[in-house]
C-alpha positions, 0 to 999 in steps of 0.5 A: 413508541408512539407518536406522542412519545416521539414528539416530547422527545424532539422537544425535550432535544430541541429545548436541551440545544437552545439551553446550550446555545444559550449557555454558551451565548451567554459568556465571551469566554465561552463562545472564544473557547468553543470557537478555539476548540473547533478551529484546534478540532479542524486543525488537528483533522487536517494535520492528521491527514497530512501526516498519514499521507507522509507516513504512508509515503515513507513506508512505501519508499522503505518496502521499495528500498528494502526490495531493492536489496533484497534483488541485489542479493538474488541478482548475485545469487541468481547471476552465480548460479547462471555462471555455473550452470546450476539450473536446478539451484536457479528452480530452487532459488526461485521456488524458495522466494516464492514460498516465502510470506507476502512474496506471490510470484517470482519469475525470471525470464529470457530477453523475449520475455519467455517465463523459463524460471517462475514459483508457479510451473503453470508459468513456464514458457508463457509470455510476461505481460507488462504493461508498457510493452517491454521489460525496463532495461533498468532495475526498476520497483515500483507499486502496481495493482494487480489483475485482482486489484491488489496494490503489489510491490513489482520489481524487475532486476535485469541481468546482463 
């Protein structure tokens, strides 16, 4: 392209803006409904943005409500194994969850935050590290990031 031909096209660009400018300058009518079709623009932007911030707010309330039934069904399962005594049946409870999709780690751990049960063996008799020092004492489920910077679901589920 040469220079020439880069100049007639600014012109030729600047000379289609000043006819529209013109165009539209020309009418009430157009310069209110080019005015209203902005402000609905702008509006339409905003409630978008709002309804995305909600959306995504309820969503995440829903992932944490279904989590906390899915500890109430492991709690009772996890429990009844624990009264039994059935310590192959707590590895095969924890193993499974752990395989399931979009679940990465279970673990269970004893009140000194010793890992005795976990989906990953390489995690046996470590210490949990947990953010405020020790485990909540309350079910808790909560959004957290994680080491690799992925947003995770966290939740812990005391037994007494």
């Amino acid at each position: 392209m040469t220079r020439e031909t880069h100049t007639q096209k600014t012109g030729r660009t600047k000379k289609v803006k000043r006819n529209i400018v013109s165009w539209i300058a020309g009418s009430l009518n157009r310069q209110f409904s080019v005015a209203m079709l902005t402000v609905l623009s702008i509006v339409s932007i905003i409630c978008l943005i709002l309804f995305l911030g909600l959306y995504y707010k309820q969503l995440a309330q829903e992932r944490s409500t279904a989590s906390i039934a899915v500890n109430q069904l492991l709690q009772t399962s996890l429990e009844n194994a624990m009264l039994k005594q059935d310590i192959d049946g707590l590895r095969e409870i924890v193993q499974k969850l752990g395989q399931q999709p979009d679940v990465r780690l279970v673990m269970i751990s004893n009140p000194e935050q010793e890992i005795r049960f976990s989906s990953d063996p390489t995690l046996l008799g470590h210490k949990i590290s947990w953010p405020e020092g020790s485990l909540p004492i309350h079910p808790l489920t909560l959004f957290r990031v994680n080491a690799r910077g992925e947003n995770v679901l966290r939740s812990v589920n005391p037994v007494s």
